[in-house]
N, C-alpha and C positions, 0 to 999 in steps of 0.2 A: 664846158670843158674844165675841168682842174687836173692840174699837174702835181705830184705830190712822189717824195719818194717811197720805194717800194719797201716791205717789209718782210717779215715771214709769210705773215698772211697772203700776201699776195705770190704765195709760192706758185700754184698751179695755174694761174694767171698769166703769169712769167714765162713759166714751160709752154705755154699755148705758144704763147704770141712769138715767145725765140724760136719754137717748132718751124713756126708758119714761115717766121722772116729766111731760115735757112732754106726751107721748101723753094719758096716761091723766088727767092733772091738767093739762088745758089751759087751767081759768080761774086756776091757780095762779100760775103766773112770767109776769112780763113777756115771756121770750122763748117763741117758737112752736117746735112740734117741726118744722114746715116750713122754718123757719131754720138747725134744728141738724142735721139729719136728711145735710144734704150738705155738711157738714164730718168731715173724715177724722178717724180716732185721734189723728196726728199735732198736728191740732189744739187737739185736748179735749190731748194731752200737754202742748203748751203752757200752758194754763191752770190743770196742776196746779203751783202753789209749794212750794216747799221751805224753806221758812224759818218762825222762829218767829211773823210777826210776820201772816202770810199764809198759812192752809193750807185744807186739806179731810180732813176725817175720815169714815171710813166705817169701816161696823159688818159686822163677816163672821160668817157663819158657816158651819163647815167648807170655809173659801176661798170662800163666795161670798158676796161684795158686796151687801150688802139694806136699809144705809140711807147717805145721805148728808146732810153740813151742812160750809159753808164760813163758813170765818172770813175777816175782812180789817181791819186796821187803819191807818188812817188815818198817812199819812206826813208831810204838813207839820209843823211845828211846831206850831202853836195848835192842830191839828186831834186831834193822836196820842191824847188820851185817849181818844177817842173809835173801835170799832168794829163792823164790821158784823157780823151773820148771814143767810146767804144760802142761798138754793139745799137746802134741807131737804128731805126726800122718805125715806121707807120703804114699799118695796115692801108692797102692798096685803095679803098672805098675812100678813108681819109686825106690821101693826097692834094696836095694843089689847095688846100685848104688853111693853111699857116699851120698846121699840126707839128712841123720839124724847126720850125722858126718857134715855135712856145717851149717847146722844149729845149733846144739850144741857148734859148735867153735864159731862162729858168737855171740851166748848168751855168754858163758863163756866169750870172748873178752870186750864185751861190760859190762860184771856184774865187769870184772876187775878192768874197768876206772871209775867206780863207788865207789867213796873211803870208803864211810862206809862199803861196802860188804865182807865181808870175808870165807861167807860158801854157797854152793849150795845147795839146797836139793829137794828131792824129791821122789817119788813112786811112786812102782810098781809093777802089778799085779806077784806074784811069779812065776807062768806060762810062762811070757812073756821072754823068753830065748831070743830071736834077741834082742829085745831092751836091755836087761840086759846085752846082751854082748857088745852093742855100748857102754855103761854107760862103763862098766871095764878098756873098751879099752883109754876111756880118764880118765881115773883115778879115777871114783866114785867108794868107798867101800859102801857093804853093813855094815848099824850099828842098824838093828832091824825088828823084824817081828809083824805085827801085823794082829793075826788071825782071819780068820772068819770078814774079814772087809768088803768085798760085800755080797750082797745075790740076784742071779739071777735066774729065774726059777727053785727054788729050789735048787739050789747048789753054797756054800762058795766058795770065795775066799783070798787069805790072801793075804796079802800087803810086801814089804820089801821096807825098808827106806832107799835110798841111800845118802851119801854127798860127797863133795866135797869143797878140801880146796882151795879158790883160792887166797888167801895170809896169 
């Protein structure tokens, strides 16, 4: 397995695997796979960054693409300690395998050597018990719920706000 972050190149890569995660885990993300689904490569290229301060990492193996998490760090000024975790997904075969644990270490590591950053944050669907238990297990507490945040075929779901202090 190696982690590494993603590039241009890894445009339609991206596309697959974000497809899938919205498909298959559609009470997961805010966005709908109906929304992404007719946006081209080109697209999804655009939304991969290249810089330290903004990326996406994904987890290969023997060149295929089978997890993803994106980092984003806050640009204003008063804002910058502070960044996100987003868009996290490993492919359903990978699970249970330390695949979300490699790549959470991997972001954590890299948000560390980032000297303005001091807090992690991020959401998730209250439901979502696996992933909420990878979070615990590296240290992110819950610090807030926010109700009634999705609405999918007619049924809520609420949000919980996790962080994490990494200096």
């Amino acid at each position: 397995m190696i982690v590494k972050k993603l590039t241009k190149h890894d445009a339609e890569d991206y596309r697959q695997i974000r497809l899938e995660a919205l498909y298959k885990n559609p009470d997961s993300f805010g966005t709908s796979y109906s929304e992404e689904k007719v946006k081209m490569t080109e697209q999804f290229r655009d939304r991969i960054p290249e810089n330290n301060n903004n990326f996406i990492l994904g987890c290969f193996e023997d060149k295929k693409l089978i997890g993803i998490v994106a980092f984003h760090q806050e640009l204003r000024i008063k804002l910058r300690h502070k960044a996100y975790i987003s868009s996290m997904y490993v492919q359903q075969e990978y699970r249970r395998k330390g695949i979300g644990k490699l790549l959470l270490n991997e972001l954590i590591e890299k948000a560390k050597a980032i000297n303005e950053v001091e807090l992690l944050l991020l959401d998730i669907v209250k439901s979502n018990f696996s992933a909420k238990q990878l979070y615990l297990l590296l240290g992110f507490e819950i610090y807030g719920i926010k109700e009634m945040a999705y609405k999918s075929n007619h049924q809520y779901f609420d949000l919980e706000f996790m962080r994490l202090q990494v200096k």
